[in-house]
C-alpha positions in Angstrom: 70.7 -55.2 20.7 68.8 -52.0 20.1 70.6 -49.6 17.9 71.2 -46.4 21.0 70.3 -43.6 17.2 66.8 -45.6 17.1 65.3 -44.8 20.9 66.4 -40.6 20.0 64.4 -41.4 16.5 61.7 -38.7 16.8 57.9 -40.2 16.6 55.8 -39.3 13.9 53.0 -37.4 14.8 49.0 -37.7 14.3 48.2 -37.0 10.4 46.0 -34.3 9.9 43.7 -34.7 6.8 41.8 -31.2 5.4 38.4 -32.8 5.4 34.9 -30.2 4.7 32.9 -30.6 7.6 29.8 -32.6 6.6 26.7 -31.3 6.9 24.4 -32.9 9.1 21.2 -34.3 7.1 18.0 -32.4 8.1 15.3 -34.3 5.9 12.4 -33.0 8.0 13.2 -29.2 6.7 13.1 -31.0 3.0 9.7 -32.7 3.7 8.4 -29.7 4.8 9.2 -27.4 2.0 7.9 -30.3 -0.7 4.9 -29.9 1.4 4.9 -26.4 1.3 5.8 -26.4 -2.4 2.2 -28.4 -3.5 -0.1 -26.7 -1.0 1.6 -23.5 -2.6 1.4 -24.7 -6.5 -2.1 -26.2 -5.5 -3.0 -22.7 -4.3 -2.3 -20.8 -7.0 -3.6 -23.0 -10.1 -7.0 -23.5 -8.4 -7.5 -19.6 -7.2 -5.7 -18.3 -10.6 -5.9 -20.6 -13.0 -8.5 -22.8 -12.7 -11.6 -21.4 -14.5 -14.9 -21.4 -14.0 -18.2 -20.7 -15.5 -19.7 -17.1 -15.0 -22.5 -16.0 -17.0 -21.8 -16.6 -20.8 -17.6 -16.7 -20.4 -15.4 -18.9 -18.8 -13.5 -16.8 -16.0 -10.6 -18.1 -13.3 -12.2 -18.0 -10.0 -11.2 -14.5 -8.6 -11.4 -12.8 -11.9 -7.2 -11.7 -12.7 -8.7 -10.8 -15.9 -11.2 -7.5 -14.0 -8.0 -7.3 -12.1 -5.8 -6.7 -14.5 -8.0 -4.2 -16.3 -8.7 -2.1 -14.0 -5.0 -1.9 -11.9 -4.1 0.9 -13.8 -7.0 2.9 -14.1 -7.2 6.5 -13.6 -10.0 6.0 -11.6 -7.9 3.7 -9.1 -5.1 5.9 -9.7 -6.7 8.9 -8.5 -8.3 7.0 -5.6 -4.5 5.9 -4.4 -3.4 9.5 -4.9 -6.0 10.7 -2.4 -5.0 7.8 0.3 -1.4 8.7 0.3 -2.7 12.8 0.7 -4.6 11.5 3.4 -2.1 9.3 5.4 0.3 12.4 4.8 -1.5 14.9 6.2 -3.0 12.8 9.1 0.6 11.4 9.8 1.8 15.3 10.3 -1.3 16.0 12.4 -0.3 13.4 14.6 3.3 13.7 14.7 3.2 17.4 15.5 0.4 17.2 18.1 2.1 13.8 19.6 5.1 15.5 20.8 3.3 18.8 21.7 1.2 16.4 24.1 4.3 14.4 25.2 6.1 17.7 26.3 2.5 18.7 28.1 2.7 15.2 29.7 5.5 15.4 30.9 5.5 19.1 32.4 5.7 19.5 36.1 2.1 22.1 35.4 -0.6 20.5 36.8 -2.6 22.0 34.0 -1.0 20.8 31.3 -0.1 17.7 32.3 -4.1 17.1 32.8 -4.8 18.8 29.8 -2.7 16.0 27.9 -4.0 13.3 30.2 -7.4 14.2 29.2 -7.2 13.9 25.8 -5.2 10.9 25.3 -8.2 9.6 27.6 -10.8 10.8 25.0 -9.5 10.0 21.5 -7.7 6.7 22.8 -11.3 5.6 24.4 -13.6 6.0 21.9 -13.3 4.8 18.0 -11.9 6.3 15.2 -14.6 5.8 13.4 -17.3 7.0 15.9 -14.7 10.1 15.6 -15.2 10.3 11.8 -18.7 10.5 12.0 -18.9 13.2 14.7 -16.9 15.4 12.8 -18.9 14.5 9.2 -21.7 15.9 11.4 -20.5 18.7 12.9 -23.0 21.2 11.4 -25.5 19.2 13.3 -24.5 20.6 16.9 -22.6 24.1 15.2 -23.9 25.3 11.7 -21.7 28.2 12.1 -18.1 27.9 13.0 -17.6 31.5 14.8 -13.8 32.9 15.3 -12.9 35.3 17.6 -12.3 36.2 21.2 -15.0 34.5 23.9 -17.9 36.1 24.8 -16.4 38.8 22.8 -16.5 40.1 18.9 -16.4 37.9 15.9 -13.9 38.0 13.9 -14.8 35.0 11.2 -17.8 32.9 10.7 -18.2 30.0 8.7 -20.5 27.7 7.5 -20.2 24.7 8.8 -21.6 22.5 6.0 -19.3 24.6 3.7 -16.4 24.7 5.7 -16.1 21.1 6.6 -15.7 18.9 3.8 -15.7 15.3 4.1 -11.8 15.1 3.1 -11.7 17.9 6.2 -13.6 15.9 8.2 -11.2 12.4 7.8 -8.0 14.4 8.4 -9.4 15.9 11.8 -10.6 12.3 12.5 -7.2 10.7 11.4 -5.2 13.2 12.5 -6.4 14.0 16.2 -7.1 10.1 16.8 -3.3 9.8 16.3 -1.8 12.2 17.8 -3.1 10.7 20.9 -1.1 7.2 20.2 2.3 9.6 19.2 1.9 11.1 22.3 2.5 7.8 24.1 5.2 6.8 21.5 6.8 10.1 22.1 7.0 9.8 26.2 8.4 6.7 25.6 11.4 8.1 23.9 11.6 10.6 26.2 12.0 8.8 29.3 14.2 6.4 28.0 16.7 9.1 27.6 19.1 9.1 31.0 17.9 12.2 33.0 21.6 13.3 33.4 21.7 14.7 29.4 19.2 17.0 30.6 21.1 18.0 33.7 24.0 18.5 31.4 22.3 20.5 29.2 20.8 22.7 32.4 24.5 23.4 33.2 25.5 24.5 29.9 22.6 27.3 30.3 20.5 25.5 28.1 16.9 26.1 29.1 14.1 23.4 29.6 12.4 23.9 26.5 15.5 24.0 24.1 17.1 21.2 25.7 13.9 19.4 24.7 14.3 19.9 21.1 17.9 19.8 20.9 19.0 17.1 23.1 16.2 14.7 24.4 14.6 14.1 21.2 17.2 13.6 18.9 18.7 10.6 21.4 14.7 9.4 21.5 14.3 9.1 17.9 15.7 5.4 18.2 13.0 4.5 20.6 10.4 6.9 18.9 11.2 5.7 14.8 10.0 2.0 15.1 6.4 2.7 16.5 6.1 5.6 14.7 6.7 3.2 11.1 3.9 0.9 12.5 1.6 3.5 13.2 2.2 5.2 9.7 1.6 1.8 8.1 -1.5 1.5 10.2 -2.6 5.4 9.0 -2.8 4.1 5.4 -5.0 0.9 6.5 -6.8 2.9 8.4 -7.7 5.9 5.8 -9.6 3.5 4.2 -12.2 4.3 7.0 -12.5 7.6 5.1 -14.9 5.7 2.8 -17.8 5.9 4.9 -18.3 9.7 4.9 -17.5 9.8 1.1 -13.9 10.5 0.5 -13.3 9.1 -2.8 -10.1 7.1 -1.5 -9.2 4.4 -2.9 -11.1 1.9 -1.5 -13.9 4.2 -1.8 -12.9 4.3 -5.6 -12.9 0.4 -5.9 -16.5 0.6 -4.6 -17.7 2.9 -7.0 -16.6 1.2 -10.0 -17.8 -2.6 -8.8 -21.7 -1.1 -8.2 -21.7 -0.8 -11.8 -20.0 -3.8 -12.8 -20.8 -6.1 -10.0 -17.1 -7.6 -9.9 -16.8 -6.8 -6.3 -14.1 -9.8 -5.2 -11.7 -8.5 -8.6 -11.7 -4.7 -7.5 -11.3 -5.8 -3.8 -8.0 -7.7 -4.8 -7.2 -4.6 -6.7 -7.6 -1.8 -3.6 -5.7 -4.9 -1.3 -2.7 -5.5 -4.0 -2.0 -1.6 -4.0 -2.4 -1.5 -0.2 0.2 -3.8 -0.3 2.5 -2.8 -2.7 2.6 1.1 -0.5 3.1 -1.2 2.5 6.0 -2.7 1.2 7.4 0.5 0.2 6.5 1.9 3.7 8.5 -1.4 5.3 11.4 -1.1 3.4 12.1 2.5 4.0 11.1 2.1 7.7 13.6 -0.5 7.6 16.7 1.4 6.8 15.5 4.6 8.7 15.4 2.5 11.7 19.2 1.1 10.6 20.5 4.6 10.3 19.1 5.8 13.8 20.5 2.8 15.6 24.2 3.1 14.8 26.4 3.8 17.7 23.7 2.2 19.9 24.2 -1.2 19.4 26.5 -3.7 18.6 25.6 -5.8 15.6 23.0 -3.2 13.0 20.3 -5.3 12.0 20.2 -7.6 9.0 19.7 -6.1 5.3 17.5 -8.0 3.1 19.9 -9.5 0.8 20.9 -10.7 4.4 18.3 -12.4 5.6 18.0 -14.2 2.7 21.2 -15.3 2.7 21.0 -16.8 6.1 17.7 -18.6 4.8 19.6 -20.3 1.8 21.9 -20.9 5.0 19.8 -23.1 6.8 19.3 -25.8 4.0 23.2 -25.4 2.7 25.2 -24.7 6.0 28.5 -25.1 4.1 27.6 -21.9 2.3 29.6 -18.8 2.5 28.5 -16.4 5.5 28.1 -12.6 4.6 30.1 -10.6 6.8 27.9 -8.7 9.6 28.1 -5.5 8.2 28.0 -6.1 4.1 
């Protein structure tokens, strides 16, 4: 018979065992970066290590040595120094006259709102460099630059020649070219703000105009601040126009020392490494302006860079240890 003290003997349940969770094996991902790795190391001991004959000396093939030589010069230095100025100062322009436009855009007065319309539909349709050029030459159509009332006294003239020097002449170029592309980014903001804030702000007493400044564009800036990053990063690329109606810039300086020396492909790999290194600078700082702007609009803020690169050592080792979203 069946002892009755064996049929209430409680079961044993299923043993649980702390395991790891494997990984699964992604080979392709290693294949790929072995691949990678020797097109990489191949790369960069035939284009700056492998040397070649030039002349009377043995030289790598794009000439690190030139590079290195003339990286620091005051004569780049100076060039570089002139660039920033010039991004600066044509970066203002076109901020300032961006959302003086966007405001005319958006004005219920016929005039103004044509007025803006009209000159986005200039200096958006025609080249920046065509614009350059026309304002190098200025003195050509007005040698003297008269101020004053219309059809009236004079109050200043100037010579045009005198008066419109060639760093002159890039800023107006720059500057004026971008306000045109602000005034876009700028509307953009704008209207993405919910028309009730401004209703609000009418029924606090607030008038148009200071509702503007004081309510509508500081909720914008989140739309307006990543464009406006892009564009300034584009404004130092795009100085280096500036070369062709002789700003001494710093590509402009580059060109200057390699007619003498004839090491053209060296001091081109000099004026790109320093347009890169002010890039990166401009990236980094865009980066965490845009971070600050977007908190309390959205969920999750966007990845830091000690992030991102976290989550890439994640994707070959998923057992690693996540960052928290907000470290």
């Amino acid at each position: 018979m069946t002892d009755p003290q064996e049929k209430t003997r409680p079961v044993a349940g299923p043993t649980f065992i702390d395991e790891k969770p494997v990984p699964v094996p992604r080979p392709g991902r290693w294949v790929a970066v072995v691949v990678l790795t020797l097109i990489a190391a191949w790369g960069v001991y035939t284009l700056g290590f492998e040397k070649i004959q030039r002349g009377h000396l043995m030289q790598t093939r794009l000439g690190w040595e030139v590079v290195g030589q003339y990286f620091l010069s005051p004569n780049i230095f100076n060039g570089l120094l002139m660039t920033l100025e010039l991004t600066v100062a044509a970066m203002a322009i076109g901020i300032i006259g961006g959302v003086v436009l966007a405001v005319m855009r958006l004005s219920s007065n016929a005039m103004l709102s044509g007025a803006s319309a009209l000159y986005i539909w200039f200096f958006r349709g025609t080249p920046v460099l065509v614009q350059l050029l026309f304002w190098f030459n200025l003195s050509y159509m007005f040698p003297r630059i008269d101020i004053g009332i219309p059809f009236g006294p004079v109050f200043v003239s100037l010579d045009a020649n005198t008066f419109i020097t060639p760093f002159l002449a890039a800023l107006l170029g720059l500057g004026l070219h971008e306000a045109a592309y602000m005034c876009e980014i700028v509307r953009a903001g704008i209207l993405s703000v919910d028309e009730g804030q401004e209703e609000a702000a009418q029924s606090l007493g607030m008038t148009r105009r200071r509702a503007m400044f004081r309510i509508i564009l500081p909720q914008a800036m989140k739309v307006i601040i990543p464009p406006t990053g892009s564009q300034t990063i584009g404004m130092l690329k795009m100085s280096s126009l500036a070369s062709v109606i002789t700003v001494v810039e710093l590509l402009h300086s580059v060109q200057l020392i390699y007619a003498s020396t004839y090491d053209t492909v060296p001091l081109l790999i000099v004026a790109s490494l320093w347009y890169l290194v002010v890039t990166s600078i401009l990236t980094v700082g865009q980066y965490y302006v845009e971070r600050r702007y977007s908190r309390g609009s959205v969920r999750n803020q966007p990845l830091t860079p000690l992030q991102r690169l976290r989550r890439m050592l994640d994707d070959f080792h998923p057992g690693m240890r996540q960052l928290p979203p907000n470290a």
